[in-house]
VOGU-3710 file (C-alpha; in Angstrom, 3 decimals, decimal comma):
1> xxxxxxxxxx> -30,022/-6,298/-2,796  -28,211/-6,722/0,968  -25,546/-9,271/0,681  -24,410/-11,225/3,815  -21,343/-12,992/4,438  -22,538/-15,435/7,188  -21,125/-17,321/10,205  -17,781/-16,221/10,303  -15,162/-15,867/12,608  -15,028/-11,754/12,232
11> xxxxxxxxxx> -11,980/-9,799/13,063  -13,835/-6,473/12,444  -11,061/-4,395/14,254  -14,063/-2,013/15,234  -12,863/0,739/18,353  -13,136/-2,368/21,130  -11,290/-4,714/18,535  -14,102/-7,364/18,947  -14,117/-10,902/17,355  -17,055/-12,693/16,170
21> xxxxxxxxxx> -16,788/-16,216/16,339  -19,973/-16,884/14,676  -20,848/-13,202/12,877  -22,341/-12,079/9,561  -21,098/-8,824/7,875  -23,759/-7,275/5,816  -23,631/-4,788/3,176  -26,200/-3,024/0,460  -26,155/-2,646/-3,398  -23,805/0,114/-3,182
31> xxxxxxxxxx> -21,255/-0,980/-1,204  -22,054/0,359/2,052  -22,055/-2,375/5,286  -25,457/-2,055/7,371  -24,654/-4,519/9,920  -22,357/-6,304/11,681  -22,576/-8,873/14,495  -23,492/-11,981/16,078  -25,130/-14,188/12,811  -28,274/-14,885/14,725
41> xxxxxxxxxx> -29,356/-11,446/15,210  -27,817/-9,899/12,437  -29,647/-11,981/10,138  -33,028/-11,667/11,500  -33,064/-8,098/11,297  -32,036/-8,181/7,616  -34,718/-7,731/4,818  -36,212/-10,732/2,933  -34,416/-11,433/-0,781  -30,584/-11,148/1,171
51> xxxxxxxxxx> -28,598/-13,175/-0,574  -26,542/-15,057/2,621  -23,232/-15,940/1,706  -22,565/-19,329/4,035  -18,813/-18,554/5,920  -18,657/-20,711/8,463  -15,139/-22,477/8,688  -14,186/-18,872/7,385  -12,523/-15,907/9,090  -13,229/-12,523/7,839
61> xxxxxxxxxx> -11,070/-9,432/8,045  -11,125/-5,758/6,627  -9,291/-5,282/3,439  -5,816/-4,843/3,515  -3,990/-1,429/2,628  -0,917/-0,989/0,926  0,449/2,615/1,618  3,413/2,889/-0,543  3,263/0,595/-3,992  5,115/1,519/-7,170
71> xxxxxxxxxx> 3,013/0,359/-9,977  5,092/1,262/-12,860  7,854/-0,893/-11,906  6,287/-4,032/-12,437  6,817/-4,596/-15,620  10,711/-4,603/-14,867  10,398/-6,958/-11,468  14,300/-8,351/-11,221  15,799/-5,803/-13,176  18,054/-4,882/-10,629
81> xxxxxxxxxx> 20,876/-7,182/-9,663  20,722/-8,408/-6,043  24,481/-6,743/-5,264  24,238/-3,492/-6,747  25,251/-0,899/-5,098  22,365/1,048/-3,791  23,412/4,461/-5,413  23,469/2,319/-8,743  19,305/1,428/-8,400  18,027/4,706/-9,903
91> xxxxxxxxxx> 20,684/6,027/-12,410  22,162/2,915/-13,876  18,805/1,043/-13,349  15,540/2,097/-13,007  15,164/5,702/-14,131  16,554/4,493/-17,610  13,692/1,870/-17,767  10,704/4,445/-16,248  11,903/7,037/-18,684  11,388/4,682/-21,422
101> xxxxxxxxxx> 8,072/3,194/-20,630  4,819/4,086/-22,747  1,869/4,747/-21,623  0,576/0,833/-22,260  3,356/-0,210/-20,692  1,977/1,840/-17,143  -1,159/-0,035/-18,039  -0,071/-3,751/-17,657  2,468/-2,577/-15,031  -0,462/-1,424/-13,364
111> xxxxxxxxxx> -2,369/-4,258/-13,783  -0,080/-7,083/-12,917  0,304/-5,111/-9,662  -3,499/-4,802/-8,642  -3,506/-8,409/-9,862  -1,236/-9,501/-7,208  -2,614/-6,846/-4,505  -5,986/-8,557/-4,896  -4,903/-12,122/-5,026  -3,360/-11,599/-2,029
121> xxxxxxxxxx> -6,238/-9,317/-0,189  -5,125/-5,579/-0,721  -8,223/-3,844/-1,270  -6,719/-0,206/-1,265  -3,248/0,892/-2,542  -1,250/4,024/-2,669  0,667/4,541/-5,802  4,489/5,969/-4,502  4,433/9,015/-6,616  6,144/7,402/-9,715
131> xxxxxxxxxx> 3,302/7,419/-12,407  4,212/9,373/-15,671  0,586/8,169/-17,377  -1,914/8,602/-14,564  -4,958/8,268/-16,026  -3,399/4,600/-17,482  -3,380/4,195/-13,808  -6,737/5,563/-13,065  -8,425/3,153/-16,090  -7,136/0,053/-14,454
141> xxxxxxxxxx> -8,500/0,948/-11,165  -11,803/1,452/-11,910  -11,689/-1,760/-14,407  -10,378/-3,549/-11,719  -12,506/-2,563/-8,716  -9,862/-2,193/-6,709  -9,566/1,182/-4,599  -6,625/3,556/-5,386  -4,936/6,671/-4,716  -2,389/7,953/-7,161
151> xxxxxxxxxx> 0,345/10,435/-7,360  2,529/11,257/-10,231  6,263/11,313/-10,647  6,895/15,282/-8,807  10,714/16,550/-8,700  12,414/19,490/-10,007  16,247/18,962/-8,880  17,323/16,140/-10,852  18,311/17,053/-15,005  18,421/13,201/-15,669
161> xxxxxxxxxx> 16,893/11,430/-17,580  15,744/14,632/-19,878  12,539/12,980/-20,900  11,221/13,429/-17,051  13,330/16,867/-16,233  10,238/19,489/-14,528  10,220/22,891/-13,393  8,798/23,576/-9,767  5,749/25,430/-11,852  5,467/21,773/-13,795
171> xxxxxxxxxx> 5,595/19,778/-10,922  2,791/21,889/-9,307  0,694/22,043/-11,839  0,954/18,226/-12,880  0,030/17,243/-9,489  -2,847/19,706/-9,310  -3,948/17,860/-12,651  -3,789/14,807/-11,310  -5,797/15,649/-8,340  -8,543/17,499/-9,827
181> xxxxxxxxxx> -8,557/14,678/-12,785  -9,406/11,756/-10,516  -11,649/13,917/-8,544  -13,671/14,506/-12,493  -13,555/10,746/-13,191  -16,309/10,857/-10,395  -14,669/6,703/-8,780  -15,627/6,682/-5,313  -12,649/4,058/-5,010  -10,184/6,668/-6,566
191> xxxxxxxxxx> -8,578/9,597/-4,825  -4,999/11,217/-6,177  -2,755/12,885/-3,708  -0,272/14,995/-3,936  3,199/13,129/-3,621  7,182/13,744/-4,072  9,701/11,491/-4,760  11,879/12,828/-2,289  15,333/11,733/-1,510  16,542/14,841/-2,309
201> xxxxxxxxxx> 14,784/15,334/-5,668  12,769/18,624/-4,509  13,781/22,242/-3,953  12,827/24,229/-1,069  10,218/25,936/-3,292  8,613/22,664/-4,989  8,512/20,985/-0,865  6,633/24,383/0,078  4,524/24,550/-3,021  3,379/21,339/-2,214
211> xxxxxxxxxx> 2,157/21,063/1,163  0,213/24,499/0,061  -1,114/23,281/-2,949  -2,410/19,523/-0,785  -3,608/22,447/1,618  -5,598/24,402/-1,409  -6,952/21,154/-2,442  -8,145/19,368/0,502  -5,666/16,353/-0,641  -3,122/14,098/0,814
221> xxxxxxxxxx> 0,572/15,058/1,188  2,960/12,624/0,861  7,261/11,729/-0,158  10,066/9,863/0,439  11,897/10,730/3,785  14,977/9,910/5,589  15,314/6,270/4,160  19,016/5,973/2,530  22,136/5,450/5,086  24,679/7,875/5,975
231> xxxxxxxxxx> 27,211/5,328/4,427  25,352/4,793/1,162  25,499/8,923/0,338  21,781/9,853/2,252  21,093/12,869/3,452  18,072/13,650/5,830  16,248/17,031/5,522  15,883/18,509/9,359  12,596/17,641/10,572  12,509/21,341/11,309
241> xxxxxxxxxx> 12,909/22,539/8,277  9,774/19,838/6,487  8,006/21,405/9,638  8,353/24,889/7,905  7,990/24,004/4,236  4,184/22,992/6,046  4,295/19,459/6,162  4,219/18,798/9,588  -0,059/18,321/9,528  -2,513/15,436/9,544
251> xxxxxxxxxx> -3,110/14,840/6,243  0,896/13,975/5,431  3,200/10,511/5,274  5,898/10,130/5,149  7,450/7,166/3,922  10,509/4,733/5,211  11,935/7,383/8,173  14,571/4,920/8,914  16,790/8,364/9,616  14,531/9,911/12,468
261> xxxxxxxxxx> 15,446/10,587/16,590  13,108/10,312/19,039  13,001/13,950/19,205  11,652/13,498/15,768  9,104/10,570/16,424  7,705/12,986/18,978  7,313/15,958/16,848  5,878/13,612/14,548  3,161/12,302/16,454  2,452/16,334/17,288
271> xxxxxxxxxx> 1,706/17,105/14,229  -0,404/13,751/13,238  1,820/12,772/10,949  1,318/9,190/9,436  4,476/6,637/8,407  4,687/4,135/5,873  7,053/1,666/6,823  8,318/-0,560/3,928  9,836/-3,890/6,236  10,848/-5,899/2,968
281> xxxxxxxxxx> 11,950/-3,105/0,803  14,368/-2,003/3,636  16,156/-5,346/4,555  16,779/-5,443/0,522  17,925/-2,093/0,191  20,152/-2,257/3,094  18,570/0,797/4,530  19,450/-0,318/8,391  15,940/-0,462/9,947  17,693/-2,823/12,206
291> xxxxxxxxxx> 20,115/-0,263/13,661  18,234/3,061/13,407  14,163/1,779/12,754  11,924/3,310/15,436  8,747/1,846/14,445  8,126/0,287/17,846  8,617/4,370/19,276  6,529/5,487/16,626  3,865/2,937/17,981  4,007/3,414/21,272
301> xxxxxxxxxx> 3,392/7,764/20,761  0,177/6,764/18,697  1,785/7,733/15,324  -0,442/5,531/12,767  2,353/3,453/10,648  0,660/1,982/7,638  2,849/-0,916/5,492  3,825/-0,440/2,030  5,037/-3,329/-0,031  7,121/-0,132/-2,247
311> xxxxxxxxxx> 8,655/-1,700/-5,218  9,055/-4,898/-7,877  13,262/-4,200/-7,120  12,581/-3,577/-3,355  10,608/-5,779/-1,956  9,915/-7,452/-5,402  5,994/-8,566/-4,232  3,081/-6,527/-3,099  2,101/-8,847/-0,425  0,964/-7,262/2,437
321> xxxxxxxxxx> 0,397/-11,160/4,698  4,405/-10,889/4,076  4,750/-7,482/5,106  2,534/-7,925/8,530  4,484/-11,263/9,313  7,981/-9,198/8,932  6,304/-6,477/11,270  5,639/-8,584/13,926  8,509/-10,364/13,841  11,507/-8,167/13,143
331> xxxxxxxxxx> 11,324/-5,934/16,376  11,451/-8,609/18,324  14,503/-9,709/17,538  16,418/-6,908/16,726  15,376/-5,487/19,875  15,847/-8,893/21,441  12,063/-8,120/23,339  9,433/-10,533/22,565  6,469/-7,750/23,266  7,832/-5,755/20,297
341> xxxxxxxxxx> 4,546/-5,297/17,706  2,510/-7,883/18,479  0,505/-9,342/15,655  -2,957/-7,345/16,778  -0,573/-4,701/16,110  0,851/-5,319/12,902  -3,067/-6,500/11,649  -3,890/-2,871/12,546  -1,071/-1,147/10,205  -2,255/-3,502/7,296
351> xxxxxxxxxx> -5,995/-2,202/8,041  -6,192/0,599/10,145  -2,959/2,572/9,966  -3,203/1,872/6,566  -6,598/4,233/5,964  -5,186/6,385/8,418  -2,254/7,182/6,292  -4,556/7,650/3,188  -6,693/9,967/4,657  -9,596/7,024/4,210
361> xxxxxxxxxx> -10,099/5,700/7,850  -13,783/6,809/7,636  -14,194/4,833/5,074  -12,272/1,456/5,090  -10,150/-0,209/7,945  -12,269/-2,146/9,903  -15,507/-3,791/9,375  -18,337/-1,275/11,085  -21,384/-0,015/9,851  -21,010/3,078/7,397
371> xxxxxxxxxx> -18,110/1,701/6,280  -17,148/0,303/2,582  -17,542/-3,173/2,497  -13,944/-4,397/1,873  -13,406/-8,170/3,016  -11,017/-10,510/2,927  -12,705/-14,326/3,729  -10,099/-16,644/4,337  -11,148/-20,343/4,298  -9,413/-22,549/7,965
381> xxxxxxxxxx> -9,811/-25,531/5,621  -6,124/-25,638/5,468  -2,993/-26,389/7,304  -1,906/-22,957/8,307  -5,507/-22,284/10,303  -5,713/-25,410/12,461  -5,936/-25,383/14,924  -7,870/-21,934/15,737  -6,404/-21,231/18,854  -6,036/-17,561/17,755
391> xxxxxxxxxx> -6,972/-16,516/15,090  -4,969/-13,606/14,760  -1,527/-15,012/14,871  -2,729/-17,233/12,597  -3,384/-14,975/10,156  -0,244/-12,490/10,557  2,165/-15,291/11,107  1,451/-18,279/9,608  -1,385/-17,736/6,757  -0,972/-17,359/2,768
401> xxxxxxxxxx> -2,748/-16,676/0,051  -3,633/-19,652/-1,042  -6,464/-19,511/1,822  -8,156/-16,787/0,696  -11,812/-17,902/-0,456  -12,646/-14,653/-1,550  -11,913/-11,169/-1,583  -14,852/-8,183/-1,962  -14,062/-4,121/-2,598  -17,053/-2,253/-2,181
411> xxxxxxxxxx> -19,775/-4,938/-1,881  -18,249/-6,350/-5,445  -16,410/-9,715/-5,362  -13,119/-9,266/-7,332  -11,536/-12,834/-6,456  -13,022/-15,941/-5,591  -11,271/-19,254/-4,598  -7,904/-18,068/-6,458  -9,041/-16,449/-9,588  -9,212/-12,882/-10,441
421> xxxxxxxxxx> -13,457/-12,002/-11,530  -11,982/-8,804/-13,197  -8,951/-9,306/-14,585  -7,784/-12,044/-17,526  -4,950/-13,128/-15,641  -3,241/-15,803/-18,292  -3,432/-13,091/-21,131  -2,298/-10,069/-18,967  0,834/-12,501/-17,813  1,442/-12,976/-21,983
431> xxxxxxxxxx> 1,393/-9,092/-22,624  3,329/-8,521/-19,813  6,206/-10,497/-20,664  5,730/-9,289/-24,180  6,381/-5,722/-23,244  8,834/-5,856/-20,658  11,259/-7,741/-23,419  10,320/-5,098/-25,687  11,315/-2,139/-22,562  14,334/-3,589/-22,101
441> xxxxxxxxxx> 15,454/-3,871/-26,025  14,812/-0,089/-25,874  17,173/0,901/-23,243  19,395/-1,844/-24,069  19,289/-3,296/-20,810  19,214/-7,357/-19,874  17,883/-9,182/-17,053  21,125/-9,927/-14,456  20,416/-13,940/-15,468  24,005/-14,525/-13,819
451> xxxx> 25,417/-16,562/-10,993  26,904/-14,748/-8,327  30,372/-15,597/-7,861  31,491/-17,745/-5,355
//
């Protein structure tokens, strides 16, 4: 049966960016959207039994993308203490924690995540490339009906913590299991990828191996690069040298580049190259996007730069309405220019840049015929919308979550006026709470529940 969501203002973000003001999106059984455009003649040339879903007072918008989103971590959200030092994070802090978590404990990690990705309109997500349990991961996507990719936790340099220490040869291989395992599971809304931690966690030979086995297997190539400052111990690899390891193509992003010249941002936009920029993560982390960020340069050379709401110690949410807001807003001040990223722009890395990045942008990113139907319907019956003078800065800098009506991945609903339709959210909250005490009585760690001096 066709479903149509009816008399909407539409912000389909097709090739001529048009807007709807009154405009039905309609979609088919599978998932697939048939039509889209002006409600009156859209829904006379529809068949007779579509069920017409009534929108008006609505605006509807592709599904939002999150390109860089640690799943496993959220199960230890506020582990970290706000002032520790940033090369305390991983060794005192997190790796202690991800070494020690089952693979149930990847499962409600997981879920909480997707949980708040949906609730807040992120219809596709990237995992980072810090799953130990993929196929946890893979279960609660296709439970959830949310679209994923995944990638599992790939280095070979570090010894520590011995329960994660891999060979280049078992980095390789996992990832090629990963890959070809999602591909068997036969989701249409899962694809792996093939993706290293980075931050100088990978030999020459694994960052090589890589990009040739994404190559082999037609997949997604993707790490960590250039994100920690000078001051705080990072080191950048030469662009040069990624360029010869192979990873200077199309199908690979790379995630933060804080660290990059414009010498860089040019080669990068070369070579296709996509960037996942992380806004919230990096003002925690202290990563100085303010003094050395060229996401407005990137921009302006056409390199697609997708947002990533990164980590439950980073940015601490997976909100991607935060993540647009910061995107449109940051620029201009640090730059002290008022036409930095304007919020058309930042609506396109949530949607666009987003698929872009993940290799899906035939798929999902705007609201066109052909493509998945992914919507977000946000309701103007409240504060933030009124009045509609523009729809668009509405949404990117004023609206929340609590005004999305409903949210749909692949023709299914998955959330509807607040609540989850395929997750139980009060008994997933219970677990999770149960297990992250548990987590942390393993590696004898406590939540930072102190004041900070004065």
């Amino acid at each position: 049966m066709t479903t149509a969501l009816a008399h909407g203002l539409v912000l389909t973000l097709d090739p001529e960016r048009t807007i709807l003001r009154d405009g039905t999106v309609a979609f088919d059984e599978d998932g697939t959207i048939v039509a889209v455009g002006p409600s009156r003649e859209t829904l006379a040339s529809l068949r007779p039994g579509t069920e017409v879903v009534d929108c008006s007072r609505c605006v509807l918008t592709p599904g939002f993308v999150d390109a860089h989103a640690h799943l496993g971590e959220e199960v230890m959200r506020g582990l970290v203490p706000d002032a520790a030092p940033p090369d305390e994070w991983l060794p005192r802090w997190l790796l202690p924690a991800y070494a020690a978590l089952t693979p149930e404990d990847e499962r409600l990690s997981a879920e909480l995540g997707i949980a708040q990705m949906l609730l807040t309109g992120t219809t596709t997500f990237c995992e980072a490339g810090t799953l130990l349990d993929w196929r946890s991961a893979a279960d609660v996507v296709v439970e959830t009906g949310i679209r994923g990719q995944l990638g599992r936790w790939a280095w070979d340099l570090p010894p520590e913590p011995a329960a994660m220490r891999r060979t280049t040869d078992e980095v390789l291989a996992a990832c090629e299991d990963l890959v070809t395992g999602v591909r068997a599971t036969g989701s249409a809304r899962l694809t792996g990828a093939v993706i290293l931690l980075g931050i100088g966690t990978a030999s020459p030979a694994l960052l090589t191996g890589a990009a040739a086995l994404a190559g082999r297997l037609d997949a997604p190539l993707a790490t960590m690069y250039a994100s920690v400052a000078p001051e705080h111990g990072g080191t950048s690899l030469p662009l040069a040298a990624l360029g010869e390891a192979g990873w200077l193509a199309p199908r690979t992003k790379l995630t933060h580049a804080v660290y990059v010249s414009e010498a860089d941002v040019a080669e990068l936009a070369r070579a296709g190259v996509s960037v996942a920029h992380c806004p919230t993560a990096a003002l925690r982390h202290v990563k100085g996007i303010h003094r050395h960020g060229l996401v407005p340069e990137m921009l302006a050379q056409g390199i697609p730069v997708a947002l990533g709401g990164d980590s439950a110690n980073g940015s601490n949410h997976l909100d991607v309405l935060r993540l647009m807001y910061l995107a449109a807003t940051l620029y201009k001040d640090f730059r002290m220019d008022p036409t930095m990223v304007p919020p058309e722009t930042a609506l396109e890395m949530a949607t666009l840049h987003g698929a872009r990045a993940l290799g899906l942008a035939d798929e999902i990113g705007s609201l066109e015929p052909g493509k998945r139907a992914d919507v977000v319907v946000f309701s103007t019956d409240h504060p933030e919308w009124r009045p509609l003078l523009h729809p668009v800065q509405n949404l990117v800098l004023t609206a929340t979550d609590r005004s999305i009506e409903s949210v749909w991945v692949d023709g299914r609903k998955v959330v509807d006026r607040g609540t989850l339709l395929t997750i139980d959210l009060p008994r997933l909250l219970e677990r999770v709470d149960s297990a992250a005490a548990a987590l942390l009585d393993r590696i004898g760690l406590q939540a930072p529940w102190t004041w900070p001096a004065r």
